[in-house]
N, C-alpha and C positions, 0 to 999 in steps of 0.2 A: 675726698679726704679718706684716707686710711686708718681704720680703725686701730687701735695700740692694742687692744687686748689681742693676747696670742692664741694661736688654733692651733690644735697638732696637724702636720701636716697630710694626716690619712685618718678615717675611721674605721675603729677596731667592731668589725663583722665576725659576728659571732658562728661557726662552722657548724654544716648543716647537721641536721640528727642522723646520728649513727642505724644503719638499718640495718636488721638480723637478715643474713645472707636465707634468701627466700620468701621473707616476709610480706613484697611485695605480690611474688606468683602467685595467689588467691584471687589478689582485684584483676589481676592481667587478663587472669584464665576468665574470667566472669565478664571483665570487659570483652574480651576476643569472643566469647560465646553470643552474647547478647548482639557483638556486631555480626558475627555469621549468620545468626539466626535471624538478621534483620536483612540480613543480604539474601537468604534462602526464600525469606516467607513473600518478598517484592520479587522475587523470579516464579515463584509458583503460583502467582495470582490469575485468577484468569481474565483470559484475553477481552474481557469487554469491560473490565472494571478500567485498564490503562487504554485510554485510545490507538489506535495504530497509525502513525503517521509514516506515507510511504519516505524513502531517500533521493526518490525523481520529484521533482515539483510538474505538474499539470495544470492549464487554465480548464475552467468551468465553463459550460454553455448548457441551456435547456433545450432540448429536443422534443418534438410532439411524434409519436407514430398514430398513423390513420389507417381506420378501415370504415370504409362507408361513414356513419354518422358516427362512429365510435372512436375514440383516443384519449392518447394515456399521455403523461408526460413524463420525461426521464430528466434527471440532471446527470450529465453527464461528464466525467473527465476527457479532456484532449488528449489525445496521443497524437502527436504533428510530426514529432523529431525523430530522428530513428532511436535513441535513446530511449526517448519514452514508448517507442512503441516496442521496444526491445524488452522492456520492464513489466508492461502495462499491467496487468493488474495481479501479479506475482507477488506471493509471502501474504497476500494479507487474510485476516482470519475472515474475515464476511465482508459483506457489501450491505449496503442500506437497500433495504425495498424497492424503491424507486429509483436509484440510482443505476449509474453502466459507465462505461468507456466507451468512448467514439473515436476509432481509428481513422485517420484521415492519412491522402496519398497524395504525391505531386500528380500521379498519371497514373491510370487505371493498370489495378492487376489481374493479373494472368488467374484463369479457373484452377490453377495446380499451384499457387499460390496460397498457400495455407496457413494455419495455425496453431500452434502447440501449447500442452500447457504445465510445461516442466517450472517447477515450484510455487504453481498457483495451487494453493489450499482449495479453493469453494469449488462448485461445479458450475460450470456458464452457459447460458444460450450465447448463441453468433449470429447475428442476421448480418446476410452480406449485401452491400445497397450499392446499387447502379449511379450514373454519374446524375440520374435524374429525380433520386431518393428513392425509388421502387427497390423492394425485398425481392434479393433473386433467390435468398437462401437461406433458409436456417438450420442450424446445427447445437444439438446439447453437447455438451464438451463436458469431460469427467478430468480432474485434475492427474496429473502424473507425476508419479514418487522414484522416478528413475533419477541416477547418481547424475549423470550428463543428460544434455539436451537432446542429444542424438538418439537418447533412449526414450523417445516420447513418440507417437504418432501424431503426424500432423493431420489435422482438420481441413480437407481441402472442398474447395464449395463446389466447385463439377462448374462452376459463371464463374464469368470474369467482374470486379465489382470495384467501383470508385472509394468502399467506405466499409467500415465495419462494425458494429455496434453490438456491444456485449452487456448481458445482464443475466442477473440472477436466472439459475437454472427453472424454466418452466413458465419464466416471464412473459413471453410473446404469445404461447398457447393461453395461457390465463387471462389474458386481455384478447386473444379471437384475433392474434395478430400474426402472420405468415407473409406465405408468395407472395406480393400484387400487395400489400400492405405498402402504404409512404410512409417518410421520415423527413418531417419537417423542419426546418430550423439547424440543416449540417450548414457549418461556417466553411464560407470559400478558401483556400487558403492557397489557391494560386498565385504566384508571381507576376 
């Protein structure tokens, strides 16, 4: 049923308050400052307060390397795909202690097969590993600030090597670890 009492058909809204041409610019400016300066002060934080999360995803495997009775253990990222090996550990501000990147190959490369390390920040050891985990090589690698890739020098091992395992620069001397050192625990990733 329908009510008889009448309604007007609209309600009378009362029109908003008149603002003095400017009188807003004050909070603008204050708001715009407060957000630039919230935008500036989260760009200049440093790099270990935000974590760095690369834009290649990598699986995880532990590594042991061996010398006589002595070994370390690495956790290491995969590089399998040419992508990820194309990236591997490029842009990032540091590496963890114990950790490295473990290149792996379909089929063994060539001794002039090399390494570069155009937009890697940190400085790296390379130990180059045989199809049978033996170090045929290690190499310190200093990062490079050249515009293009072309403008790096490549790290080349003088062996030819199934595998490649990088870590923190000084890593493998600090642990008594070179030539004739094993690395145990590289995943097969043959076909």
């Amino acid at each position: 049923m329908r009510s008889t009492r009448s309604r007007p058909p609209f309600r009378r809204v009362s029109p908003p308050p008149r603002v003095r041409p400017g009188a807003g610019a004050p909070r603008a400016v204050l708001l715009g400052a407060a957000l630039g300066w919230g935008l500036l002060s989260a760009a200049c934080q440093p790099a270990g307060d935000t974590p760095w999360v690369s834009p290649v995803a990598f699986d995880t495997a532990e590594v042991w390397v061996v010398e006589g009775a002595d070994s370390a253990r690495l956790l290491v990222e995969l590089a399998t795909s040419e992508q990820q090996r194309q990236f591997g550990l490029s842009r990032r501000p540091s590496l963890d202690p114990e950790s490295g990147m473990l290149f792996l190959f379909d089929e063994p490369r060539a001794a002039t097969d090399g390494f570069w390390m155009w937009q890697t920040r940190i400085s790296l050891d390379i130990a180059f590993v045989d199809s049978a985990g033996v170090i045929q090589a290690v190499l310190q690698m200093e990062p490079c600030t050249a515009t293009y890739a072309n403008g790096c020098t490549p790290y080349e091992p003088g062996v030819a090597y199934a595998s490649a395992l990088e870590a923190n620069v000084g890593w493998f001397e600090a642990k008594g670890f070179g030539v004739g050192s094993r690395v145990l625990g590289i995943p097969d990733i043959t076909p």
